[in-house]
N, C-alpha and C positions, 0 to 999 in steps of 0.2 A: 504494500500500500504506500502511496507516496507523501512524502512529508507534507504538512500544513506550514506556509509558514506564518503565516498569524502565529499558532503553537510554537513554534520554533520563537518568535517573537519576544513572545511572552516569557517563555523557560529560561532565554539566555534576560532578558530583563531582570528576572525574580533573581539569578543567581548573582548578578553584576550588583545587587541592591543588598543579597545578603554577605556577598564578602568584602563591602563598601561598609557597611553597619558591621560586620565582624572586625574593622581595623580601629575602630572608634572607641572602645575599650582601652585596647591601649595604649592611646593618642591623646584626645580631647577627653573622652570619662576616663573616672576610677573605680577600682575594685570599690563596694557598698557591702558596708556591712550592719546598717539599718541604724548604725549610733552615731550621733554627735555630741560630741566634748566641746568642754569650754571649761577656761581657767575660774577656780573661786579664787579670784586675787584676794579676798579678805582672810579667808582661811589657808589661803597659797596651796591647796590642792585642785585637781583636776575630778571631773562631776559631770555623770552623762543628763545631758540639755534635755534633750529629745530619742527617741527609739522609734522607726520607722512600725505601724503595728503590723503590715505584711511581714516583715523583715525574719528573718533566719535571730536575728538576736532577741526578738520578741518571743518567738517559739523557747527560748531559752532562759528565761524568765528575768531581761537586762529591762529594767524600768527607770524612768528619766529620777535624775536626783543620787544616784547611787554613786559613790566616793570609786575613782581608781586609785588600788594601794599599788598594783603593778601591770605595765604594759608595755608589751613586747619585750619580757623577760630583763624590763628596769625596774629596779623599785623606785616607787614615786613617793611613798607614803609608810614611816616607818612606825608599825604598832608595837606597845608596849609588850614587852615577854620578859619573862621572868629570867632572870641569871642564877647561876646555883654556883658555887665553889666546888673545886677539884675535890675527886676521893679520896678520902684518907688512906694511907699504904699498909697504914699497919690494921686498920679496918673497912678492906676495903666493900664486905657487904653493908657499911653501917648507912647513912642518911647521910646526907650531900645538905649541906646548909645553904637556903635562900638567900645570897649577897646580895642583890639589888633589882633592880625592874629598869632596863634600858628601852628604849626611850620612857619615861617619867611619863611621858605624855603622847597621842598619836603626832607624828612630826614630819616635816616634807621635808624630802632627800633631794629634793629638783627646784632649780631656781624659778622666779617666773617664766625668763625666756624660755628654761628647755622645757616648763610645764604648755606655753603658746606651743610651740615645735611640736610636741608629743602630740596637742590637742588638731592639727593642723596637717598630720603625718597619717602614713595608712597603720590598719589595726591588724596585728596578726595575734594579737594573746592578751586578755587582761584578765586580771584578778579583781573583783569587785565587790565592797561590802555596803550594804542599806547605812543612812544617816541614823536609822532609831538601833541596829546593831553597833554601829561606831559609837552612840551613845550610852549604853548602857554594856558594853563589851569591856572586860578586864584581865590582865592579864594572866591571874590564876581562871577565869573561867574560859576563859580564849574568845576570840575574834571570829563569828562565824561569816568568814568570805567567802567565793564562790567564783570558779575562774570558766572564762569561754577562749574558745578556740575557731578562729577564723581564719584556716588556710588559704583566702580567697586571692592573694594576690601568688602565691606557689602557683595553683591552681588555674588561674588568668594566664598566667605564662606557659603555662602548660598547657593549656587550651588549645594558645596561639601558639604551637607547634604543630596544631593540623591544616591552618591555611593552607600551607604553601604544600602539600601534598592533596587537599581537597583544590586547588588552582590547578594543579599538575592534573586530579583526575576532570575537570574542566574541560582544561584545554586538550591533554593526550586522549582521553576519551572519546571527547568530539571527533577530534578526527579521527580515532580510530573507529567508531561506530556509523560515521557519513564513510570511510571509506568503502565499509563493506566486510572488513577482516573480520568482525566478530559477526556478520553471518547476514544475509541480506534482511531477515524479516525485520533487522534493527536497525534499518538505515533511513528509515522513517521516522524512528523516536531516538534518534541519536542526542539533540541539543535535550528533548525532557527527561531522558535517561541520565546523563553527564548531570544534569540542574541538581536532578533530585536524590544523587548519590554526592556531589558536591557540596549543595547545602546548608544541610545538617553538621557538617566539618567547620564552615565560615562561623556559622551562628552559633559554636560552642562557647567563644569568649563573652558572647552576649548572654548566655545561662549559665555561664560561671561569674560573670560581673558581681552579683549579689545585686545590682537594683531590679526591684520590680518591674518595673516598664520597662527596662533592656529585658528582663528575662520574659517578660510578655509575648515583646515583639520580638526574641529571637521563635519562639514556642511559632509565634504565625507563619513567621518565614517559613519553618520546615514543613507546617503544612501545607503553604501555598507552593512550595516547590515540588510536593507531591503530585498536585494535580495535572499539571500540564498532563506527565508520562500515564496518571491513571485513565484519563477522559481517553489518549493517545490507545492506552489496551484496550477499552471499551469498545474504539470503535474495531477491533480486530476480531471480534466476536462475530462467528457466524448467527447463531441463531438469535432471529430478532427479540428474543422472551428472554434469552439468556443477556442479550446486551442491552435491554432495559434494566435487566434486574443489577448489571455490573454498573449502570450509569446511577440508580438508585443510592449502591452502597458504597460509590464515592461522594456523594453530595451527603449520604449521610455520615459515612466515618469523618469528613472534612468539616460538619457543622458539630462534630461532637469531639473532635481532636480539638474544634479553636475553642470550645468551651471550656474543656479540661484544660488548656493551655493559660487563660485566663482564670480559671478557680485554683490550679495549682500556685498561685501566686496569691490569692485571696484567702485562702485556709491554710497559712501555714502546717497547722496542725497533722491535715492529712496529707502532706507533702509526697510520703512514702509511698500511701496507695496512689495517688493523684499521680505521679509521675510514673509509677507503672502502666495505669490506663490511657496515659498520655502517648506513650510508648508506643500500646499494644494497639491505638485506634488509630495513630498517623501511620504506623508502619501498614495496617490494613488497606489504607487510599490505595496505593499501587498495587499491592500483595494480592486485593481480591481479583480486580480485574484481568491481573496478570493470571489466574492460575484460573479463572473462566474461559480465557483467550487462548491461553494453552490446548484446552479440551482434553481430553481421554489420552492417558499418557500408554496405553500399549500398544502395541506393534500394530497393528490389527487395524486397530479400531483408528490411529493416527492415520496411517494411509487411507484407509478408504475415506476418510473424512478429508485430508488435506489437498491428499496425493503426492507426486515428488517431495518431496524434503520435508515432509509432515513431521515427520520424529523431531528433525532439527530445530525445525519451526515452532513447535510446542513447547519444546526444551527453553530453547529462547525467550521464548515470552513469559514461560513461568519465572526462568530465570532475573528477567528484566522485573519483573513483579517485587521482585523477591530481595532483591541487591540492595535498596534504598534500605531496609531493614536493618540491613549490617553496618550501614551508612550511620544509620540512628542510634544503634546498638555502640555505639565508636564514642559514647559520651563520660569514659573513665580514662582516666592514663594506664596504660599508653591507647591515645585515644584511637590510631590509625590501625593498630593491631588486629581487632575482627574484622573489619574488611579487608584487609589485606591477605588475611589465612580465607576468610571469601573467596574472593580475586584467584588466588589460589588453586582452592579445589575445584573451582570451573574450569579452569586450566586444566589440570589432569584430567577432570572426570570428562570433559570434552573429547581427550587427546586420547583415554585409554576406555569410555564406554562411550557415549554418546555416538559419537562417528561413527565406529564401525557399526552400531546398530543403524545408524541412519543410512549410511553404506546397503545393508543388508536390505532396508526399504526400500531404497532406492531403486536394486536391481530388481526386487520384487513387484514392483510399481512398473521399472522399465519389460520386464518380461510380461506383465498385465498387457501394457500397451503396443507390443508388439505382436501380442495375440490377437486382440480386438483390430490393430493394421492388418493382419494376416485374412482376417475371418471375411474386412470389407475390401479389400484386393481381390479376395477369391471371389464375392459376388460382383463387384464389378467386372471379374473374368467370366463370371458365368452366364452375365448379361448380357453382354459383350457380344458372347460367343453363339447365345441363342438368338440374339434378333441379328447376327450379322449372316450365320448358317440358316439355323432352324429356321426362324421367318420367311426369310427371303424362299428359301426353297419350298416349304412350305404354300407361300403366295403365288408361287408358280404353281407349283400343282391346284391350287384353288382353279385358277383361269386355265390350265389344261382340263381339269375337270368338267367346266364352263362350256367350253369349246368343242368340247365331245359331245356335250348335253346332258352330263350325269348331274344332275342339279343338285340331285340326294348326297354325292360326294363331295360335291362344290360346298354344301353347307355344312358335313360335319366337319372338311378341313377350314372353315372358317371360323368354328368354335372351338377346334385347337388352337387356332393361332390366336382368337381370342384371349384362351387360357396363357397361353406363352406370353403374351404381350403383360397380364397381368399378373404372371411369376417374374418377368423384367421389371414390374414397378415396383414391386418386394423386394428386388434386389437393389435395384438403384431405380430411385425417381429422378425422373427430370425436373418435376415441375418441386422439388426440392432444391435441387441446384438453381432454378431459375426465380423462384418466388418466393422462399424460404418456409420456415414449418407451419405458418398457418394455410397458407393453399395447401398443402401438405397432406396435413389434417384433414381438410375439409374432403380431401377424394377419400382418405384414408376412413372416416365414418360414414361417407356412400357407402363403399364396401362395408363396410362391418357392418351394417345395418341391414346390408339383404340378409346374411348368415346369422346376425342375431335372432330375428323374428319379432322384435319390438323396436322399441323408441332408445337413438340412440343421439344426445344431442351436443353439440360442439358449442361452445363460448367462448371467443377469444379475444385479441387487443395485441394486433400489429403495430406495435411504435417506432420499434426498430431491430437491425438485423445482427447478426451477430457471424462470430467465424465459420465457415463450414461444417469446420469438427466439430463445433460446439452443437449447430443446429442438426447434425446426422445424428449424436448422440441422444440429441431429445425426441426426435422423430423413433429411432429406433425404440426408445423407454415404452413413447408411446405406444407404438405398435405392438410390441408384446406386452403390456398391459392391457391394450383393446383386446387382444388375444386372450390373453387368461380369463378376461370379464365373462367374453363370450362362451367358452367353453368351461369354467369353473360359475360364475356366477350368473346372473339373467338379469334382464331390462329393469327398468328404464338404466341406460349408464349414461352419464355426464362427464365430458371433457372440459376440462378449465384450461387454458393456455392462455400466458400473458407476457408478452416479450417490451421492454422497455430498457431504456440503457443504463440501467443500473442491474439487469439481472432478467435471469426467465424463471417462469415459475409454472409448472403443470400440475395438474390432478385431473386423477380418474378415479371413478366412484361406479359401485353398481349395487345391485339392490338382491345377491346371493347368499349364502348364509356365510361368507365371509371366510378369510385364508386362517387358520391355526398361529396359535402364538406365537409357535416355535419355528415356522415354516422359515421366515426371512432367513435366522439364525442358521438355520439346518440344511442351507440349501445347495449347498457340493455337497456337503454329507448323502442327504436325501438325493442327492441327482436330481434336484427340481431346476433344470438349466434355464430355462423362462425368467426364475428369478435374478438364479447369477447370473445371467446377461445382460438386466437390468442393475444388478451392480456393480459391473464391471465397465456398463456404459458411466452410471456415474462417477465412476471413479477415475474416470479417463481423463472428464472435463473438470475435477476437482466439485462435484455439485454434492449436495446433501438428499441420498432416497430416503426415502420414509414406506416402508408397505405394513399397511396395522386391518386390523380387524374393527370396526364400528359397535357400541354393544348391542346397540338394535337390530346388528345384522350389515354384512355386504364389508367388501375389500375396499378399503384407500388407499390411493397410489399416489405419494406427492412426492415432486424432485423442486428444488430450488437451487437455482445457481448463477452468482453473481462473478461479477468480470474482476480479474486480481491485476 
């Protein structure tokens, strides 16, 4: 399918914005750690102002007013403790005598200036005690403080060591998934593919920042980079039921990702669950689509539904599904590490199972269709050969019969050659080559309709025409479907043909007691060749058969097949 680029538009936009907002952290913002300081010049210690209430130090139970005794492993603020004198040697299990209580009183080890500095500087560690514990705290009953830990500026840095590897899979991405090397069905979602494995790597420094709004807007970003690549698998969905239901559950994992993206930051509290399900509903955007798009991952079932390079093609799209997960999954140090061992095993698994299975499709598919070349070579030799012999000599004997005056033999060789002429249109019609399948059709249930013995009626919608092989294979479905009707089921039957240039679509219906469950399933087994003929035509042109049973009764025959 070929690229959009509106899509393509959008996906390198979204990415260019998140690794734009991912340089901003450590530029123009700072690591937030939800407190602000300020000097108590009058008591010359340092006192959290304010506490962000989203914030990680709120979870933590830091409330405005609270005295720093220590930050970032200074002491600021020296409380009283008691001093004892050395042990006695000559007793030394006896009692240590109480010498004095240093500091006398709680007392500041930091001047104003380096108390401004402190106050003014990022926060990697404080020790904190309430004003009603510093007042009533002594130094035989102790000091009850309380210390937090804020790795966020480690962590910042550490973040921003996935740019330039999430830029690298950007840029090398791209062109490696436009060139075609990792497999053509991806050369279509090549920019939404690259966005939304990139991403989630920019926007790490922005949900390790510590503010809220940067971790907001980093949470949106990864979901919006999501979507390009999921809308992109949706539309690769054959069946239109199945690619409504993939359009569904990206509009809905993406209104329920930005939610959790914005409550994760509003409840601190559930952070824990909240960032899981944040996880598990953005990684879904692509993930679903992508393994809808995929469809039936066995041998079997892939070709008959794809045909050439089905296995490949499945593989791929689940895979593309699937990738941005590892993307996402990349939000601990070392952060690049799960997608990398990713990146990895598709590499192997490609190099040492995928291929040669798709390999082994492949030939399976190509000896398919060199059956079904073989089968209409041979009728066009057979056609060929009878109206070029048969007929003609035939026609002559007609008018030698004529000529003599055997009338009686003039006319049954005139209903041989009838017959022959309409075992030539079985084999090959002209007025298929010349008018495509709805003329086709339309002689084709003349005929069927003297041998049915009832009402046999044709509905169609010529809009446009399509490749040769595409319309011999539908005419042929047809045909033996109209066959089966008439010799397994009975009248009334209905033709549906609709040709327009996005696809053909056929059904036949009859009103019999209808084919067996297992029939479709069972049909080399069973030798029911009618059937496998019909699915070896659709397999040819990559179309989707359907043969089922109705509960009310009677066979339905539906093929649908759109242009790739």
């Amino acid at each position: 399918m070929p690229t959009k680029p509106w899509r393509d538009v959008l996906a390198i936009t979204i990415a260019l914005v998140a690794f734009g907002f991912g340089l901003l952290p450590l530029t123009f913002f700072h690591y937030q750690t939800g407190i602000t300081l300020a000097v108590d010049n009058a008591a010359s210690r340092l006192i959290v102002t304010e506490v962000d209430p989203w914030s990680q130090a709120a979870q933590d139970g830091v409330t405005a007013g609270m005295v720093v005794v220590r930050m970032n492993d200074s002491e600021l603020l020296a409380l009283p403790q008691e001093i004892y004198g050395p042990v006695d040697s000559a007793n030394p299990d006896g009692e240590t005598k109480l010498v004095s209580i240093e500091p006398p009183v709680p007392t500041s080890r930091a001047t104003a200036a380096d108390l401004q500095s402190f106050a003014n500087g990022p926060i990697t560690n404080l020790e904190l005690i309430s004003p009603k514990d510093l007042a009533v705290g002594t130094a035989s009953t102790g000091w009850p403080t309380f210390g937090v830990y804020y790795p966020g500026w480690n962590r910042l840095y550490d973040a921003a060591g996935a740019i330039l590897p999430g830029l690298a899979i950007l840029l090398f991405g791209s062109w490696w998934l436009v060139s075609g090397r990792a497999g053509p069905s991806l050369q279509g979602i090549a920019f939404p593919l690259a966005t939304a494995t990139a991403s989630p790597l920019f926007v790490l420094t922005l949900l390790a920042s510590g503010s809220p709004p940067q971790i907001v807007f980093g949470g949106l970003l990864s979901v919006a980079a999501m979507v390009p690549l999921a809308f992109a698998l949706a539309e690769r969905v054959d069946n239109p039921l199945d690619r409504r239901f993939a359009v569904v559950s990206v509009a809905a994992c993406t209104v329920a990702a930005a939610v959790l993206s914005i409550a994760f930051v509003i409840d601190p509290l559930q952070r824990g669950v909240l960032g899981d399900l944040r996880w598990i509903v953005t990684a879904a955007i692509p993930l679903v689509p992508g393994l809808i798009a995929a469809g039936p991952l066995d041998l079997k079932a892939v070709s008959s539904r794809r045909g050439p390079g089905g296995l490949m093609r499945s593989t791929e799209l689940a895979l593309a599904g699937a990738t941005p997960t590892f993307a996402l999954l990349s939000n601990q140090s070392p952060f690049i590490w799960p997608l990398a061992i990713w990146i990895g095993a598709i590499a192997l698994a490609g190099r040492f199972t995928v291929r040669p299975l798709a390999r082994l499709a492949t030939r399976a598919t190509l000896q398919r269709d060199l059956v079904v070349a073989a089968t209409e070579a041979e009728r066009a030799r057979l056609a060929a050969d009878i109206h070029d012999d048969a007929l003609q000599e035939l026609t002559l004997l007609v008018r030698r019969l004529e000529s003599s005056g055997d009338t009686e033999g003039a006319e049954i060789g005139r209903t041989v050659a009838d017959r022959l002429r309409a075992i030539c249109g079985d084999l090959r019609l002209p007025i298929l080559d010349d008018l495509g399948v709805g003329p086709a059709l339309d002689w084709l249930v003349l005929r069927i309709e003297r041998l049915a013995g009832g009402e046999v009626r044709l509905e169609r919608a010529d809009d446009a025409r399509h490749s040769p092989d595409v319309e011999l294979a539908i005419f042929r479905v047809a045909q033996e479907a109209l066959a089966n009707a008439v010799k397994h089921g009975r009248p009334p039957i209905v033709v549906r043909y609709r040709s327009t240039t996005n696809g053909i679509s056929l059904a036949i219906d009859d009103a019999g007691p209808g084919i067996a469950d297992d029939a479709p399933a069972d049909a080399e087994k069973a030798g029911r060749f009618g059937l496998l003929n019909m699915a070896q035509r659709a397999e040819q042109i990559g179309a989707i058969l359907d043969v089922k049973r109705w509960p009310s009764g009677g066979t339905h025959v539906a093929l649908e097949w759109r242009p790739r």
